[in-house]
Each structure stands twice: as C-alpha cells, then as structure tokens.
Residue, then its C-alpha position, 0 to 999 in steps of 0.5 A: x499498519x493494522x497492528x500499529x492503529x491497534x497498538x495505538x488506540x490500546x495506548x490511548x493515542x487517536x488515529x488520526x487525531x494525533x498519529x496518521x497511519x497510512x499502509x502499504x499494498x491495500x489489503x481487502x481489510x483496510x477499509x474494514x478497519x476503525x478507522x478505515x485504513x489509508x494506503x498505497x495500492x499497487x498494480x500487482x497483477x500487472x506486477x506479477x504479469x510483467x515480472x513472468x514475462x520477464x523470467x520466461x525472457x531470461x529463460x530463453x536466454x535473454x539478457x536482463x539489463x532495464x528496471x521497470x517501475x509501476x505507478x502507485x495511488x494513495x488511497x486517502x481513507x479516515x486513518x489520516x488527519x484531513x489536510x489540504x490534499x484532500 
C-alpha cells in the first residue's frame, strides 16, 4: 500500500483526492507515511498465541477439525477520501 501511495503521487494522482489506499496489517509506518496510511489491524499476537496452542494440540495427537476467525478494526487515517463513516 506504501509503494502503491508513492506510485501514485509519481504519477500525479491524489491520495486521497482521487484514489483511497487503504492496507493491511497496520505496519508501525503507516502512520508515518504522507498521507497517513489507513489499514486493517489484526490481533497478531492472539493469532500467533492461538495457532501455537493449536500445533502443540495436534502434536499431542489431537485432531484439527474447527476454523477460528479473529476480528479486525479498520484504522481510518488521511489515505482515505472522507465520507459518511467517519
């Protein structure tokens, strides 16, 4: 998403003026990036935490057979075009 706001602003097209770039994972830059970048945090540490409970399950010979999901947030910041939802 970084390298697509650059690619953008290279090629004279406003962010957000004109494209919203919104990206994944919340890296620690993305609030550092002009404009600041929006993005989709995830719990990764409950993630990691989570998926190691479950190798060490399946390594004890527990059967893998249910599918977890993790709730993420959108992290609204200037790389979007303002609109009603915020």
């Amino acid at each position: 998403a970084i390298g697509a706001i650059k690619q953008l602003h290279d090629s004279g097209i406003a962010t957000p003026g004109t494209v919203s770039v919104v990206g994944f994972d919340d890296i620690a830059m993305a609030p550092y990036v002009v404009p600041a970048l929006s993005s989709v945090r995830v719990p990764v540490t409950e993630m990691v935490k989570e998926t190691i409970s479950r190798l060490i399950f399946m390594l004890d010979g527990g059967d893998f057979t249910f599918r977890q999901t993790f709730a993420g947030e959108l992290i609204l910041r200037d790389s979007v075009i303002p609109g009603p939802h915020r």
